[in-house]
N, C-alpha and C positions, 0 to 999 in steps of 0.2 A: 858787731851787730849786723843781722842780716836787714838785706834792702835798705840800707842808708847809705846814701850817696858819702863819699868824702869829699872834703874842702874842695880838693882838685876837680873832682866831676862835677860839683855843685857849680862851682866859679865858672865854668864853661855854658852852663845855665843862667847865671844871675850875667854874665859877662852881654851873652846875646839878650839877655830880656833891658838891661841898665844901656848900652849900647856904648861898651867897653871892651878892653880887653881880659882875656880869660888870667892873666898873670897877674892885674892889678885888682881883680875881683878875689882870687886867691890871697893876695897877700894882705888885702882888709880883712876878707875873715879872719886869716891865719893869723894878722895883728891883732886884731880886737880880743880874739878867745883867749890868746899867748899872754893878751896883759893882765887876765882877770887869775882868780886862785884858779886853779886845776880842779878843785870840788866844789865850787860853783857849779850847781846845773842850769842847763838850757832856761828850764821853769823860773828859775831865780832873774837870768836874762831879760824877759819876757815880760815878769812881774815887773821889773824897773822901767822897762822902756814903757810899759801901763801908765807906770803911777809917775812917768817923768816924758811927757810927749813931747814931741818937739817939731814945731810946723815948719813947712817949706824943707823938709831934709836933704842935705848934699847927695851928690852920689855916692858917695863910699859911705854913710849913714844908710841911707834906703837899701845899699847891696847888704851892710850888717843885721838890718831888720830884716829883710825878707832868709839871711840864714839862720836866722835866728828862729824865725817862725818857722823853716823847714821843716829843724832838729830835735826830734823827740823831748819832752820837757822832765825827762826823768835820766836823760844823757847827763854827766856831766863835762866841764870843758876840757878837762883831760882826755876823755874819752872822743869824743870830737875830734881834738887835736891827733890822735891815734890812727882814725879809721883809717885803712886801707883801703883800696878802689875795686867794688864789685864786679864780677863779671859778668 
């Protein structure tokens, strides 16, 4: 998909904004998508963190949310997990 960042370029983003490193920001995404089905989309993600908030979130929850909100809501986590790094 064109213009979407992957895990890897995102993590370097949510890494500097969470005030972490760009590997541990990577491997929460990369963990969180990795556990869910593969056709699960984004939208589905989204829908659940709605209707299941959760106050005071850890860091590696808030770096999940804010990828979550990124990533187009008709991707699904296969696809995600796929993307290759834009030029």
């Amino acid at each position: 998909m064109r213009g979407v960042k992957s895990i890897r370029q995102l993590g370097v983003e949510l890494a500097e904004k969470h005030g972490t490193t760009a590997e541990y920001a990577q491997r929460t995404v990369r963990a969180y998508f990795g556990r869910l089905h593969a056709l699960r989309t984004v939208g589905w993600c989204k829908q659940m963190r709605a209707l299941n908030p959760i106050e005071n979130p850890s860091k590696a929850l808030s770096i999940i949310l804010d990828a979550v909100a990124y990533y187009p809501e008709n991707l699904t986590l296969g696809d995600v997990l796929a993307l290759k790094d834009v030029s």
